[in-house]
C-alpha angles and dihedrals in degrees: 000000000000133000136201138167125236139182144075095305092051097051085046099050086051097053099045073046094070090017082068085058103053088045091051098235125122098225122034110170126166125257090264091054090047105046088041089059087056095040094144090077127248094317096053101043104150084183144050117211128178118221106243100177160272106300127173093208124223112295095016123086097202114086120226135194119268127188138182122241100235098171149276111344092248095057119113106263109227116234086245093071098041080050091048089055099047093056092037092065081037084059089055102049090046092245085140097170086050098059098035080058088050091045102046103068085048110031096086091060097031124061096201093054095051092042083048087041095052093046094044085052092051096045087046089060088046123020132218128256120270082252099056117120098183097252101147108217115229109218104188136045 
């Protein structure tokens, strides 16, 4: 006999799967992993994630939410993730400059900020269009 499994959560798992790895973080699981993780609410969190970004992944065309596992809830967060988040929510609202300010002290020691950092420059040079909503569109598997 063999087994496999099949289905949406299993394509998306892969792909956050290699999309870690282009992001250079160990663990990248969707918002519903994530908040299922923490189900107890806000004063019960086991886990701390940071919030990565907002990806369409290879072969969808609607973006979801993808966070990095950073530890267990309790752990100290480092400033370079309170930053991350910070321009990260700059990065959706188009403030550019903001975020490339958040990102620069943090960008040499943390993989995310520098990827964020690269593409705020870039989008600083050339801006989106009005009808841009920051989902980042993952070209490859």
């Amino acid at each position: 006999m063999s087994y496999t499994v099949l289905g949406d959560g299993v394509n998306l798992a892969s792909r956050l799967e290699a999309l870690g790895k282009q992001y250079g973080v160990t663990a990248l699981v969707s918002e519903a992993v994530a908040r299922s993780a923490n189900d107890g609410g806000a004063q019960h969190e086991t886990f701390r994630f940071r919030r990565i970004d907002k990806v369409a992944v290879k072969g969808k065309s609607i973006g979801v939410i993808v966070h990095e596992l950073v530890g267990s809830a309790d752990a100290q967060v480092p400033a370079a993730i309170e930053a991350y988040e910070r321009a990260l929510d700059d990065y959706f609202a188009r403030r550019f400059d903001e975020a490339i300010e958040r990102l620069a002290a943090h960008s040499a020691g943390d993989p995310p900020s520098r990827i964020l950092l690269e593409r705020c420059r870039a989008l600083r040079e050339s801006p989106p269009a009005p009808g841009w909503d920051g989902v980042f569109i993952a070209t490859s598997k």
